[in-house]
VEXLOMAR-550049 format. One record per residue: residue number from 1; residue in three letters; chain; x, y, z of N, C-alpha, C, CB in turn. Coordinates in pm, 1 decimal, m for minus. Glycine has a CB too. Layout:
> NUM, Ala, A, X, Y, Z, X, Y, Z, X, Y, Z, X, Y, Z
...
END
This chain:
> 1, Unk, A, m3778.7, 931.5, m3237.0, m3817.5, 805.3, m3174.7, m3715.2, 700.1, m3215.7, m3963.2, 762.5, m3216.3
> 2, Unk, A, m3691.4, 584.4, m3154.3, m3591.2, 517.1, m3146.1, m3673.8, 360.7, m3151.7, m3499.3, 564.2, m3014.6
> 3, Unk, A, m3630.8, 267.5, m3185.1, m3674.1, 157.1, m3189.6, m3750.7, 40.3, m3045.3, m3561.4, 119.1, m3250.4
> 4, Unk, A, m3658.1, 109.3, m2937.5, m3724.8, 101.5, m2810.6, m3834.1, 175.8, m2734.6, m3645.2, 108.0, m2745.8
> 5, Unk, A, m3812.9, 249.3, m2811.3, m3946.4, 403.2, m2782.5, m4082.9, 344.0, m2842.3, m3904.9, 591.9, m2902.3
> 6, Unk, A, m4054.9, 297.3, m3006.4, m4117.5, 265.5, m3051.9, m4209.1, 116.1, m3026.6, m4059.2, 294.7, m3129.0
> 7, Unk, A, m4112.3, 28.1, m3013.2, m4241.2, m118.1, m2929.2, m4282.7, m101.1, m2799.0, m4172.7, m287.9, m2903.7
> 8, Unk, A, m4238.7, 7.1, m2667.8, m4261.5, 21.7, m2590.4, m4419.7, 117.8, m2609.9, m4143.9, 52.1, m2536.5
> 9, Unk, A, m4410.8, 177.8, m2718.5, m4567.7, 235.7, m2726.1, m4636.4, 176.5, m2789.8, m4595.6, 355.8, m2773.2
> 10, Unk, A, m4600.5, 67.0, m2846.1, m4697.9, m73.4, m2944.3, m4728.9, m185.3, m2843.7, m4590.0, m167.5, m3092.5
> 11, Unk, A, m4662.4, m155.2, m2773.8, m4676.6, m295.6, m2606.7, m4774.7, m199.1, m2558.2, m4498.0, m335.9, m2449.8
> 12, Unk, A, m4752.5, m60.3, m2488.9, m4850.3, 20.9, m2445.2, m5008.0, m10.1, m2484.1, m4810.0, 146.1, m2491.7
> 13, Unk, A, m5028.8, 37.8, m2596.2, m5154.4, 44.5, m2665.3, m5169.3, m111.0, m2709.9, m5153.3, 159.1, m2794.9
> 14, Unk, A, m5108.2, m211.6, m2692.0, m5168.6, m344.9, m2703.5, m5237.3, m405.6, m2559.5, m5050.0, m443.1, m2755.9
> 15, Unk, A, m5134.8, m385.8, m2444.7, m5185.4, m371.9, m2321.8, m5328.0, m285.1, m2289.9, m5077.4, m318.1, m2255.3
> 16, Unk, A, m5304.3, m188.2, m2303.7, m5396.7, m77.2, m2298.3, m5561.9, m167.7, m2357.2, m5324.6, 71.7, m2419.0
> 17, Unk, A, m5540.1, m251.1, m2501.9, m5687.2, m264.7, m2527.5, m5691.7, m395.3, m2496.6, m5746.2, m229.1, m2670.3
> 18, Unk, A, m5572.6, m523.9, m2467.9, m5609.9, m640.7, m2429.3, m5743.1, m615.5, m2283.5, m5454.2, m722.3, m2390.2
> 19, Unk, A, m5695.9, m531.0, m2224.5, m5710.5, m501.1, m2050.6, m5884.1, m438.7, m2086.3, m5555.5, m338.9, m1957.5
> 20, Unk, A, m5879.5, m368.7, m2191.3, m6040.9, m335.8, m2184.0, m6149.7, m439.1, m2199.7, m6075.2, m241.9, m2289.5
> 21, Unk, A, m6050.2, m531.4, m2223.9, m6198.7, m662.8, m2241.1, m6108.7, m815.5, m2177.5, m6267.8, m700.9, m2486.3
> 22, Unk, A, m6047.1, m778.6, m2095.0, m5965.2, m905.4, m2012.9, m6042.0, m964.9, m1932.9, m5846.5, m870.2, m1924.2
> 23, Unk, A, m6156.6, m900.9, m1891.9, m6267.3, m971.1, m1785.4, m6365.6, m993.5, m1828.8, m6308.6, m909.9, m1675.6
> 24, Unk, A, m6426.8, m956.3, m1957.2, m6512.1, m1015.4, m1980.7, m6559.7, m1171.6, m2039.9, m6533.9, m941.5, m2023.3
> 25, Unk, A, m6683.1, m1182.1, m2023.9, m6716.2, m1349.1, m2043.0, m6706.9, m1370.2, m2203.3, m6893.7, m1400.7, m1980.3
> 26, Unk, A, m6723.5, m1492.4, m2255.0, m6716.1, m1512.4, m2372.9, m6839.7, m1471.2, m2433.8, m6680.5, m1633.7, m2394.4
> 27, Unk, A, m6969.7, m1473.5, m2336.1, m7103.9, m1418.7, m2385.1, m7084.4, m1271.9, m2404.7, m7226.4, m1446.1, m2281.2
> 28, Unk, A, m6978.9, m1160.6, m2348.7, m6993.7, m1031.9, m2309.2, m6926.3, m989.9, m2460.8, m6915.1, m983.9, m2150.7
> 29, Unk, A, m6812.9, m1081.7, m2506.7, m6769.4, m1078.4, m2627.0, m6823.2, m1055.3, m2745.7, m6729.5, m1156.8, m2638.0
> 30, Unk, A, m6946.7, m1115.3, m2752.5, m7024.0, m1161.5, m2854.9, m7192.6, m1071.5, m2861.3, m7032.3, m1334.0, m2823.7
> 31, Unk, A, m7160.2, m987.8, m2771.6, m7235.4, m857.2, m2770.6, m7267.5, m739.5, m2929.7, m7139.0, m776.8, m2656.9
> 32, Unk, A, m7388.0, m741.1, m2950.0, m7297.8, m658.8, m3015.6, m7395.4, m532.3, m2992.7, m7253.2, m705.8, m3178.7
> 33, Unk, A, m7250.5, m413.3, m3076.9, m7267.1, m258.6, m3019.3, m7178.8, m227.8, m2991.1, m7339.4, m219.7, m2919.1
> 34, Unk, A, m7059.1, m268.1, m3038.8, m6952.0, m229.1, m2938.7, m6907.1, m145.5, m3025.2, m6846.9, m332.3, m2877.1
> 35, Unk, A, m6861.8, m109.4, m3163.6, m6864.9, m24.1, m3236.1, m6982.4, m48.8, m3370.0, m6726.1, m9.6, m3263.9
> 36, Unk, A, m7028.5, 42.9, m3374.2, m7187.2, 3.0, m3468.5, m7258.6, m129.8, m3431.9, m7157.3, m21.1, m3648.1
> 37, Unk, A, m7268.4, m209.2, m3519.6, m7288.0, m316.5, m3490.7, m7210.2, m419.1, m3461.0, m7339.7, m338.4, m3550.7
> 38, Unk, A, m7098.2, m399.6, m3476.4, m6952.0, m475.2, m3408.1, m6992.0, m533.5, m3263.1, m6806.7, m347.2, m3380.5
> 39, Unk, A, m6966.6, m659.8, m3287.5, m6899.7, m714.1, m3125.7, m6768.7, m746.4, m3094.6, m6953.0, m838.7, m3079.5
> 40, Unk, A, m6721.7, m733.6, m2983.0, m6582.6, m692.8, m2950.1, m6508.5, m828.9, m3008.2, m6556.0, m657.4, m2772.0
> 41, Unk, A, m6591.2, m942.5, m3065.0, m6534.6, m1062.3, m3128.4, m6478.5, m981.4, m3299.6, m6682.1, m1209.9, m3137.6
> 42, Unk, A, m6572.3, m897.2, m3337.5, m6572.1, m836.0, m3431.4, m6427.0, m689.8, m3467.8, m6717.3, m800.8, m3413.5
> 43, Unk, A, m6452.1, m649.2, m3348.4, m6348.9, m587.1, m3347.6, m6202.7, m622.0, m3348.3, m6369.3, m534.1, m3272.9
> 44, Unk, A, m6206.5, m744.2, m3260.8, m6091.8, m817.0, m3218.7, m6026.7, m828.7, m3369.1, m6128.5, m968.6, m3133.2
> 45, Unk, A, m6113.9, m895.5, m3451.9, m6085.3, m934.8, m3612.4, m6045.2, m819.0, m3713.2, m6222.0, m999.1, m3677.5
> 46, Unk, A, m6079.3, m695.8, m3673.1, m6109.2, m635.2, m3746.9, m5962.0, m549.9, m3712.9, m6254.6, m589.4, m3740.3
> 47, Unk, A, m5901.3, m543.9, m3592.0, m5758.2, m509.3, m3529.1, m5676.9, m576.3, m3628.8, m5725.4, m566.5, m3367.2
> 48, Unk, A, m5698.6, m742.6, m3599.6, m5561.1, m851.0, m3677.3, m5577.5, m836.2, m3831.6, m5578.4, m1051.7, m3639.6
> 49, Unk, A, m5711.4, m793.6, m3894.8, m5666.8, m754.0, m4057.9, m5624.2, m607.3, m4021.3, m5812.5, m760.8, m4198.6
> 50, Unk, A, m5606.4, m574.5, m3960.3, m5511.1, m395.8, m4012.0, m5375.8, m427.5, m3973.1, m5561.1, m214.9, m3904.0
> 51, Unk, A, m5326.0, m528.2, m3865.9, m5176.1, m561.5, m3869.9, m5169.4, m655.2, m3950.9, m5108.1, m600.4, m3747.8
> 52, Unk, A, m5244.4, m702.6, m4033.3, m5219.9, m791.3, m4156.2, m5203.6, m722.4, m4285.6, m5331.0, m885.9, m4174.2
> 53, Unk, A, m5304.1, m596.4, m4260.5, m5243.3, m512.3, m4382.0, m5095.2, m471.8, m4346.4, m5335.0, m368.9, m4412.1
> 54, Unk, A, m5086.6, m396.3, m4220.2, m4932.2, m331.0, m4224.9, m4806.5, m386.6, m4252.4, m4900.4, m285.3, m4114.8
> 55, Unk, A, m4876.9, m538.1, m4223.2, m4720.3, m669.6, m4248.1, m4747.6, m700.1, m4411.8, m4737.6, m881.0, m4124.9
> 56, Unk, A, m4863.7, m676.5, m4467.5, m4822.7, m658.7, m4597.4, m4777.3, m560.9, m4664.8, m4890.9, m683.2, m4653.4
> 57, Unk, A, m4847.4, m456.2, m4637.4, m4779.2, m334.6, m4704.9, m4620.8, m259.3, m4659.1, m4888.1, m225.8, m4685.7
> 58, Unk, A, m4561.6, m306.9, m4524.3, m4456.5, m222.8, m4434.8, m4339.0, m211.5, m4546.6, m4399.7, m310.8, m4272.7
> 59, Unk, A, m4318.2, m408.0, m4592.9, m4181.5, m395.7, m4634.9, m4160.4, m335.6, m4766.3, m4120.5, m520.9, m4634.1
> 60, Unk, A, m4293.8, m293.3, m4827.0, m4337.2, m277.8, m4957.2, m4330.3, m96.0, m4960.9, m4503.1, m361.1, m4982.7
> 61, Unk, A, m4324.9, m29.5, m4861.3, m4331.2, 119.8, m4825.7, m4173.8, 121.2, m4782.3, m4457.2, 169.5, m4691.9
> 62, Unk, A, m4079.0, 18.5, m4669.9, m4001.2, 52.8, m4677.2, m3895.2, 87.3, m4804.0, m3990.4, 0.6, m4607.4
> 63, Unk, A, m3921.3, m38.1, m4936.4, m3912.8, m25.7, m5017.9, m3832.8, 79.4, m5117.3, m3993.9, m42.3, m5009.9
> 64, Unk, A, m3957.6, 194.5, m5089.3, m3996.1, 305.9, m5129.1, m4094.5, 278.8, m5214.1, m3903.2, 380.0, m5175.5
> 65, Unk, A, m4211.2, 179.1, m5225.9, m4296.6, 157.2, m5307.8, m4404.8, 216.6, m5243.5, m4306.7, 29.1, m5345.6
> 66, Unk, A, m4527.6, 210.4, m5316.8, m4688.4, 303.4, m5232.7, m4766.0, 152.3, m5272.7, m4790.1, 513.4, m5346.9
> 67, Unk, A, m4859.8, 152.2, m5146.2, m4950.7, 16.4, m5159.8, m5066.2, 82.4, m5193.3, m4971.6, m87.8, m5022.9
> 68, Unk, A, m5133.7, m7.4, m5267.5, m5288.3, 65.6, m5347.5, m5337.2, 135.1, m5272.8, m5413.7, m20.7, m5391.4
> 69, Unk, A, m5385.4, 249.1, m5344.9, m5524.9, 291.8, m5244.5, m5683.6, 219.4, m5213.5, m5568.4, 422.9, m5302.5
> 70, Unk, A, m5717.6, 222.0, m5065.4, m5840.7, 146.3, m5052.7, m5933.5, 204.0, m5098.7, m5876.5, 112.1, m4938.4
> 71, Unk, A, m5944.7, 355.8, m5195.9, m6029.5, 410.6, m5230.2, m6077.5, 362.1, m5401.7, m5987.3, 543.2, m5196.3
> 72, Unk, A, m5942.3, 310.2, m5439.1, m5949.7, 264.9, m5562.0, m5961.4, 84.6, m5582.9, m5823.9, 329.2, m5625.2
> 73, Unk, A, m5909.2, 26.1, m5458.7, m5928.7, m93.8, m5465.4, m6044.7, m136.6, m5387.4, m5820.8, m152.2, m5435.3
> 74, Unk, A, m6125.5, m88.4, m5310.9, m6203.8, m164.9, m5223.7, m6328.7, m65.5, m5231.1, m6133.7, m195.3, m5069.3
> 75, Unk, A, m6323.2, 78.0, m5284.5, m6440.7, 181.3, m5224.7, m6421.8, 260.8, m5156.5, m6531.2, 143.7, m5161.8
> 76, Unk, A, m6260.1, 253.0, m5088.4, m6283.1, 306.2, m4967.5, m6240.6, 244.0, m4830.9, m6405.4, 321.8, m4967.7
> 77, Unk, A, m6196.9, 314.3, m4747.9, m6160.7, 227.1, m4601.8, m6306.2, 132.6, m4528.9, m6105.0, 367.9, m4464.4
> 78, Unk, A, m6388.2, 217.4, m4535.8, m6503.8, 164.6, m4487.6, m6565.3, 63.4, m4572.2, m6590.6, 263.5, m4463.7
> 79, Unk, A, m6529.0, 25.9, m4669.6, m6551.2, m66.3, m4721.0, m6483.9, m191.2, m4771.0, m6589.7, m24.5, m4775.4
> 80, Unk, A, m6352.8, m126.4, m4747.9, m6279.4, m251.8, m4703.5, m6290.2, m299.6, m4592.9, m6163.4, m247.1, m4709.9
> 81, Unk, A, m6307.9, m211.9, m4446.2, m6352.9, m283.6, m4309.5, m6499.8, m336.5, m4353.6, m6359.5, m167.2, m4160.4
> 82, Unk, A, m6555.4, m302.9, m4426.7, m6680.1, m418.2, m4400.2, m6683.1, m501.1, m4468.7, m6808.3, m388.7, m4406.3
> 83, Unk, A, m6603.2, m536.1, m4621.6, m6559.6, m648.8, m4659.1, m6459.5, m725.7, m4572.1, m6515.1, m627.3, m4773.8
> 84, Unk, A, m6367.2, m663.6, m4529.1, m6286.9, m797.4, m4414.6, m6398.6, m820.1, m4314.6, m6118.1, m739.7, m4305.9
> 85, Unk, A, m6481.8, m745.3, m4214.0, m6544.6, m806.4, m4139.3, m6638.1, m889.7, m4140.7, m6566.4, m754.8, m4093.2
> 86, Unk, A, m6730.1, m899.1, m4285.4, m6786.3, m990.6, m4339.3, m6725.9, m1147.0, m4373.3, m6819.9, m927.9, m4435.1
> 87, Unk, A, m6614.0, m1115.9, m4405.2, m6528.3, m1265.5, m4408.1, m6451.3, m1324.6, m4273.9, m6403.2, m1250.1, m4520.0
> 88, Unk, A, m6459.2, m1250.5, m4225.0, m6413.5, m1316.8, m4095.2, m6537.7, m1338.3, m3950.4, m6280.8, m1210.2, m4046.1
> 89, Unk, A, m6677.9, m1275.6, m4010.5, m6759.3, m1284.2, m3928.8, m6818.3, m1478.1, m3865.8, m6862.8, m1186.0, m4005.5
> 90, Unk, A, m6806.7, m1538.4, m3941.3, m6798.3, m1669.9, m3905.2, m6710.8, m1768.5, m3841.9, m6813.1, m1706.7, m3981.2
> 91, Unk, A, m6563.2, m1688.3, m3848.5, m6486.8, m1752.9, m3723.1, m6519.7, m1747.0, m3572.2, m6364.5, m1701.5, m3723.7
> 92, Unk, A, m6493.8, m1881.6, m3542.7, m6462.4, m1848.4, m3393.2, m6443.3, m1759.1, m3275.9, m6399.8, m1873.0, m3384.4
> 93, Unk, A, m6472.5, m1765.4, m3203.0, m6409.0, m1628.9, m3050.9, m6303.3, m1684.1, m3046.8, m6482.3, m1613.7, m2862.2
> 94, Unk, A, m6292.7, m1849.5, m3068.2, m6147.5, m1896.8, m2999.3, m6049.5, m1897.4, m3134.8, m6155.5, m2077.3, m2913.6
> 95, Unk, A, m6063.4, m1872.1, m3263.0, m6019.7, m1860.5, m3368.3, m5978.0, m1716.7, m3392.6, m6103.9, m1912.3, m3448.7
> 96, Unk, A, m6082.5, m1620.6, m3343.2, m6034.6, m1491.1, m3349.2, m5943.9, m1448.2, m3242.6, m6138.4, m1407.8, m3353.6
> 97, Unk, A, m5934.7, m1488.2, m3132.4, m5841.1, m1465.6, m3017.7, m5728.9, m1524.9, m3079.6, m5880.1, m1529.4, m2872.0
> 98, Unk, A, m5699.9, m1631.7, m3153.0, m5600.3, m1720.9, m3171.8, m5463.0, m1607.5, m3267.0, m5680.0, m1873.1, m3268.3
> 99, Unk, A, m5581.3, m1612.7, m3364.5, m5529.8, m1502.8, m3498.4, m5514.4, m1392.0, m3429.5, m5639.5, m1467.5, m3635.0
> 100, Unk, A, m5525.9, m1383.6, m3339.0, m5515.7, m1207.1, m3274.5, m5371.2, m1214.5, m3220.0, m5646.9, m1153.9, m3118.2
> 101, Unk, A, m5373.0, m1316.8, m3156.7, m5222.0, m1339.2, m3060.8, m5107.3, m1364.9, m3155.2, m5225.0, m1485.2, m2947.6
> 102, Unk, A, m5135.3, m1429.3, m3250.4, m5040.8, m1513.4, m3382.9, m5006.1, m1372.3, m3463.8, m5154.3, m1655.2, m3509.2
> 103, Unk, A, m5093.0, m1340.8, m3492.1, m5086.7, m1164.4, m3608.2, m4996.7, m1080.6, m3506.1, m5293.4, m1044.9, m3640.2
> 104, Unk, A, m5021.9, m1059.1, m3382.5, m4976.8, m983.3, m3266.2, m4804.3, m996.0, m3279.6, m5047.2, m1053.9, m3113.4
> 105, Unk, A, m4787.7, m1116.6, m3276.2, m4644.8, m1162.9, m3236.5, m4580.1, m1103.6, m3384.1, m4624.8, m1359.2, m3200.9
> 106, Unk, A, m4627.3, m1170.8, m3500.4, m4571.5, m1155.5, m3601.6, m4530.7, m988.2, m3635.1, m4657.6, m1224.0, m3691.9
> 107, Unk, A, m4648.0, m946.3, m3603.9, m4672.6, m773.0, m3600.9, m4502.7, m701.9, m3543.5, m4835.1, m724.3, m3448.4
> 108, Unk, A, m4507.2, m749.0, m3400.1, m4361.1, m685.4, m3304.6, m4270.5, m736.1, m3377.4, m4328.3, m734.2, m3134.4
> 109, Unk, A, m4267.9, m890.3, m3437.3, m4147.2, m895.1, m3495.6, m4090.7, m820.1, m3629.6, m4138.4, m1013.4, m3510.4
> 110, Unk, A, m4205.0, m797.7, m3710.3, m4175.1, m717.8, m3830.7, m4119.2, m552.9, m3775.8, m4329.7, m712.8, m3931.4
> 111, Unk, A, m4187.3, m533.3, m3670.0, m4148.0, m366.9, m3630.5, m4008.4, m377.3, m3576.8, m4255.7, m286.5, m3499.3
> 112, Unk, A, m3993.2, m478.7, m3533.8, m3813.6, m499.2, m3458.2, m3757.9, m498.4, m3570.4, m3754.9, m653.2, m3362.2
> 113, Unk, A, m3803.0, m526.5, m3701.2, m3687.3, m547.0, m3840.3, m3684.4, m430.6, m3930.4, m3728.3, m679.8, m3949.4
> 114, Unk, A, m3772.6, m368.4, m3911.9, m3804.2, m216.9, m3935.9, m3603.7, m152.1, m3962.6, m3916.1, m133.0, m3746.4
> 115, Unk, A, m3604.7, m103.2, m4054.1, m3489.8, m37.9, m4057.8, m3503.0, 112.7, m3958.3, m3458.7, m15.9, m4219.6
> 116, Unk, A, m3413.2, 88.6, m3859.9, m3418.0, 218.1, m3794.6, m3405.4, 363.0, m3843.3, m3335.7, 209.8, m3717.7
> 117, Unk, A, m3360.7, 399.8, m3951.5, m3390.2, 512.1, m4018.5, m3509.9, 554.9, m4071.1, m3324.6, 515.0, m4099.1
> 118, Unk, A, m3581.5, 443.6, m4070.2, m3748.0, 471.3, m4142.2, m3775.5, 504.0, m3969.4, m3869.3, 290.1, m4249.2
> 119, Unk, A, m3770.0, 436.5, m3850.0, m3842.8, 486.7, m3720.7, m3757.3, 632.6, m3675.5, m3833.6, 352.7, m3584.8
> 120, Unk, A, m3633.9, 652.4, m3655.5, m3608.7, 791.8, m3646.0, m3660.6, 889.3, m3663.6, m3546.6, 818.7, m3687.4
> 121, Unk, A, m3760.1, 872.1, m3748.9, m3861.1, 1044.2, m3812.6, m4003.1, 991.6, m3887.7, m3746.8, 1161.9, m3981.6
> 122, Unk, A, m4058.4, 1096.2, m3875.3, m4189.0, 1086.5, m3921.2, m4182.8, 1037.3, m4076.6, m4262.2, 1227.4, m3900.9
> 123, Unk, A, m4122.5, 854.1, m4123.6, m4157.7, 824.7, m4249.5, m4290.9, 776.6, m4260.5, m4072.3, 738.6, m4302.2
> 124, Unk, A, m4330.4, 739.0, m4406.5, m4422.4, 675.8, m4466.3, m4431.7, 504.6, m4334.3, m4361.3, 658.4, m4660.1
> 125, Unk, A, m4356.2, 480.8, m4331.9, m4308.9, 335.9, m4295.8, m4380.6, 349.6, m4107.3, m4081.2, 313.2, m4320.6
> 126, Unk, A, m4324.4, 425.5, m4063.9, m4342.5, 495.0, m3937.6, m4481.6, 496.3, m3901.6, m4291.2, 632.3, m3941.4
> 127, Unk, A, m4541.9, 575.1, m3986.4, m4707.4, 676.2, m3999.1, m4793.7, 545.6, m4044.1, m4718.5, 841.2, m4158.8
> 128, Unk, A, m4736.8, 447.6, m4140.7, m4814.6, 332.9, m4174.2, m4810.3, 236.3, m4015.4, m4736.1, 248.7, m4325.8
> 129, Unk, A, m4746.8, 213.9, m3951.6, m4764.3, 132.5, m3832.2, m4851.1, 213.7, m3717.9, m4616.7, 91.0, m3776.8
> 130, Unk, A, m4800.3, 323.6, m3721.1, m4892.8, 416.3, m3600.7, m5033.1, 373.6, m3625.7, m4885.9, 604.0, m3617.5
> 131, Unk, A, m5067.4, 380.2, m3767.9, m5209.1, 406.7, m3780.0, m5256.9, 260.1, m3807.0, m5249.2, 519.8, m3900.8
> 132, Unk, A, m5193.1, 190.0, m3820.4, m5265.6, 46.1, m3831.4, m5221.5, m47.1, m3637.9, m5162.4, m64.2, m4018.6
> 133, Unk, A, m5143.4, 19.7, m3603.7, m5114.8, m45.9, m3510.3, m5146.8, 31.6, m3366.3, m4984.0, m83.7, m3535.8
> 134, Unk, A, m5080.9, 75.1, m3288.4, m5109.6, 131.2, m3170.4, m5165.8, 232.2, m3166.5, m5027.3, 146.5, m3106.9
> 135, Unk, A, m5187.3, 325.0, m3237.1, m5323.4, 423.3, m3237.0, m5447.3, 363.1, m3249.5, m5326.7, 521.6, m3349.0
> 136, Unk, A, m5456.5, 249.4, m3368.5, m5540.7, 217.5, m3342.2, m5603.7, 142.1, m3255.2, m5549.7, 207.1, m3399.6
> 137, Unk, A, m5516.1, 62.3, m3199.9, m5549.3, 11.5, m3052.9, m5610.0, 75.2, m2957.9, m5452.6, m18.2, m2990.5
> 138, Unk, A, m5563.0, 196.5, m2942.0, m5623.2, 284.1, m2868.0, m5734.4, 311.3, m2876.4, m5581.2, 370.0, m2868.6
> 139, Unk, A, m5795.3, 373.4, m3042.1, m5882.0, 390.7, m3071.4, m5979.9, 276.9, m3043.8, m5861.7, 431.4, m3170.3
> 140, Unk, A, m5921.5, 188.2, m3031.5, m6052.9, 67.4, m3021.8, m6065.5, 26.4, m2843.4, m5997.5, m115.0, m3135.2
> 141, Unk, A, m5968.3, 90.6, m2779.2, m6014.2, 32.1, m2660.4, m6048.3, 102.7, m2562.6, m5939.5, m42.0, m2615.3
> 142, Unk, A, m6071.4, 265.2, m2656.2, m6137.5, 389.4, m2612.9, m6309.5, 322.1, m2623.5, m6091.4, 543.9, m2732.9
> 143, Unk, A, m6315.3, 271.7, m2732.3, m6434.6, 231.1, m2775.5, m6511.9, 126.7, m2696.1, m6415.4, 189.7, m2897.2
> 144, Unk, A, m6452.2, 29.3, m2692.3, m6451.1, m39.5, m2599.1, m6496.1, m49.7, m2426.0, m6362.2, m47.6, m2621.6
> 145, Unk, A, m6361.6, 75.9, m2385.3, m6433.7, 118.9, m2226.0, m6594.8, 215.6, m2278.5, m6284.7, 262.7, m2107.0
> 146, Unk, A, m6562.9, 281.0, m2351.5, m6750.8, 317.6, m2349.2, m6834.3, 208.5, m2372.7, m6808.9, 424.2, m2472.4
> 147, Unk, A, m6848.9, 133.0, m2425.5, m6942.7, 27.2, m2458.8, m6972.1, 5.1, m2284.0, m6868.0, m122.2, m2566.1
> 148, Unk, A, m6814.3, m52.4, m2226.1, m6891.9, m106.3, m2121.9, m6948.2, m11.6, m2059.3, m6828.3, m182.2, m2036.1
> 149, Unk, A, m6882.2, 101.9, m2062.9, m6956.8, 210.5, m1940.8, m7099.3, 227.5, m1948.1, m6905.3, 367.6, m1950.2
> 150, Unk, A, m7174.2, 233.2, m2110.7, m7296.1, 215.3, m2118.2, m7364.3, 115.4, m2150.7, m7327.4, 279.1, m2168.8
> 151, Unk, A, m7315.7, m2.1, m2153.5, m7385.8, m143.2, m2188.9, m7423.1, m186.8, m2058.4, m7289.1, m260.8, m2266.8
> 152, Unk, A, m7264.8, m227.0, m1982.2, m7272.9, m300.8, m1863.6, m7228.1, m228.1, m1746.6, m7201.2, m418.4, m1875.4
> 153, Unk, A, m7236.7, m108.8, m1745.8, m7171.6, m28.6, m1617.9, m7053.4, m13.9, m1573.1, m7208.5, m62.1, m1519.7
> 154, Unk, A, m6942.3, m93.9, m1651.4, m6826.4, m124.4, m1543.4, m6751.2, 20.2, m1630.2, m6725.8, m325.8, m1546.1
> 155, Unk, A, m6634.9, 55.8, m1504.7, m6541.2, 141.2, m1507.0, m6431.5, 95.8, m1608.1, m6496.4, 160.4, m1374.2
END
């Protein structure tokens, strides 16, 4: 993979989950169920702390350093997502959209500075953005089209 390969599938899967909730109302947002008890306001938040982790941890892996484990610092992944989602559960829709777009931008620009030898091959550096960034996008806007398919019907 090549550095153009690479934001072209981080634009992909950002497109991909903006578009699963581009029509809905600000009430449809604030649903919740969209993953557990998540509303897609929830999720939205819960996207911009994992590219907030990766922009903390990226330059720290390119490094060659290892960032804590969440098993030893937090419990666990799942418990670090429910400690960040607990602290960010009182912002705004228009605060969480805001931070979504702001984290977003910052996100592409750190991957454009990415030393291209870490994206050439399956590094640490590489595997840390996949999984905080456009996979998981995916993953969430897989989630997402089901909600609506069984909440509100739409395709």
């Amino acid at each position: 993979m090549d550095r153009g390969q690479l934001l072209k599938r981080l634009d992909a899967a950002w497109q991909e989950l903006k578009a699963s909730y581009a029509d809905l109302t600000e009430e449809q947002l604030l649903i919740p169920g969209v993953v557990g008890e998540w509303t897609l306001k929830d999720v939205l938040a819960h996207v911009t702390t994992w590219e907030e982790e990766a922009l903390q941890y990226l330059p720290l892996i390119v490094a060659g350093g290892t960032p804590p484990r969440y098993s030893t610092q937090y419990g666990g992944i799942d418990a670090f997502n429910a400690s960040s989602a607990a602290r960010k559960r009182d912002l705004s829709l228009s605060q969480v959209l805001s931070q979504l777009e702001a984290m977003h931008r910052r996100l592409v620009a750190a991957a454009e500075a990415i030393p291209e030898e870490q994206i050439a091959r399956e590094t640490r550096a590489r595997r840390r953005l996949r999984l905080d960034t456009y996979s998981h996008y995916r993953e969430h806007a897989k989630a997402v089209q089901a909600w609506r398919e069984m909440q509100l019907g739409s395709d």
